[in-house]
C-alpha positions, -999 to 999 in steps of 0.1 A, spaced: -503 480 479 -481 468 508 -498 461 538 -481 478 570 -480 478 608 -502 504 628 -501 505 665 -527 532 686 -507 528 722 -505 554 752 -530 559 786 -553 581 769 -592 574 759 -596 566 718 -577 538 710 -600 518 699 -617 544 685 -590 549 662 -592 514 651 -626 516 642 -624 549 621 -599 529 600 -621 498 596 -650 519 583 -626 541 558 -612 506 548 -646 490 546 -661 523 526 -630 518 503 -645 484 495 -615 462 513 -625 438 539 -616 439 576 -614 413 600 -624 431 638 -609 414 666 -605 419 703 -589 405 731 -596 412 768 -630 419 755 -658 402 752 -677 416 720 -707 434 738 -698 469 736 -717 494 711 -697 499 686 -694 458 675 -732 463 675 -727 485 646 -694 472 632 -717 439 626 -742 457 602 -715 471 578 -706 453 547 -672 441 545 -667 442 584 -667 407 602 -661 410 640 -651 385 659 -648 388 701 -637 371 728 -666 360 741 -656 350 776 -660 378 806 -627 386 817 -619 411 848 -590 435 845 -564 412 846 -551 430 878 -585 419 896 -582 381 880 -574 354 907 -547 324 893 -574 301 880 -591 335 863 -558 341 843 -553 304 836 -587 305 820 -576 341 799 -542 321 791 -557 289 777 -590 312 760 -568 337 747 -538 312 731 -567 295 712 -585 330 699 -550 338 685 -543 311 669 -584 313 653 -583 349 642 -547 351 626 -553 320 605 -591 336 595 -576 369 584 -552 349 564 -574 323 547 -605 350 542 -580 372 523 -590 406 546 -572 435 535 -571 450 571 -569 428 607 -574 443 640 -562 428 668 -578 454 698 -566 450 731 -534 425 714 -512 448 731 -519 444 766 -528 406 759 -493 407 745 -476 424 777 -489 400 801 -483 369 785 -520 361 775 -511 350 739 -473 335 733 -450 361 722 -428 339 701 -462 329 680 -474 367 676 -439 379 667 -432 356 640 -469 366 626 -459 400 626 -426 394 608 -441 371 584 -474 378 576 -492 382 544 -471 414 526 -511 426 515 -522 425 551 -528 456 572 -527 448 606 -536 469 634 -531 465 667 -538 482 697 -532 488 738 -512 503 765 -474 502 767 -465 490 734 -432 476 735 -397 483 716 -395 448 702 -434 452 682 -425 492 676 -396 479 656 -417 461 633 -441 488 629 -447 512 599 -473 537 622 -471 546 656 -498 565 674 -495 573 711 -530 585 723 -516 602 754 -541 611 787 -539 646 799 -570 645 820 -595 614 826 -634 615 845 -619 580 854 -595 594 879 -625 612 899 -644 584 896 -663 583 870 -661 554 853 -671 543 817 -705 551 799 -722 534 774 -723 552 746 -690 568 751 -665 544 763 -683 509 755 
């Protein structure tokens, strides 16, 4: 079985989400999947029960990171430097550890502003594994990674609590 390119892209809430129904289908199947997020730092609810499901290994960020519009210089330095390195970690452990699936949450925005080098995750696309799934997700995905990919997914926002101020929930967006 060929392993293709999904991207889950657009304003709207579920993302994410829609990454995680796929690892759990993929890990019910019996294939293993490698959980990854960037811009995240691996303490919202649903790693808590991705961790306790055979065949899912979740790996984070583990470094607090602001919206990258709130970040000062030395902040985004920090993401740069952090992020390059959690790139480089996760690509070559969903290659080595022969996962069937490899999410990369968040990889789109991390992409867009320059937090991991574009040349690097490019040529990863192109080349990788032909029996890898890879997933990735975020806002605004651009033309040259939609050209690569077999799925495309825009979770579009009609109406948000966020712009009335609400903001996110445990439980229900983290």
């Amino acid at each position: 079985m060929p392993g293709l390119i999904h991207i889950y892209t657009g304003d709207g809430k579920g993302k994410t989400t829609a990454a995680i129904g796929l690892a759990v289908r993929t890990a019910g199947s019996g294939g293993k999947v490698l959980f990854s997020q960037f811009l995240k730092d691996g303490s919202s609810s649903e790693i808590k029960l991705l961790n306790k499901i055979d065949n899912i290994n979740c790996i984070s960020y583990k470094h607090k990171i602001k919206f990258i519009k709130d970040m000062s210089s030395e902040e985004f330095d920090s993401a740069l430097k952090h992020n390059a390195c959690y790139f480089d970690k996760i690509r070559e452990e969903a290659v080595k550890n022969n996962y069937s699936l490899f999410i990369m949450d968040e990889f789109i925005e991390a992409y867009n502003f320059g937090l991991i080098d574009k040349a690097k995750a490019m040529e990863f696309l192109e080349t990788k594994p032909s029996w890898l799934e890879v997933v990735l997700t975020g806002r605004n995905a651009p033309a040259k990674i939609c050209n690569i990919a077999d799925y495309i997914s825009e979770i579009k926002k009609i109406k948000h609590p966020f712009d009335i101020g609400v903001y996110a929930r445990k439980g229900i967006e983290y």
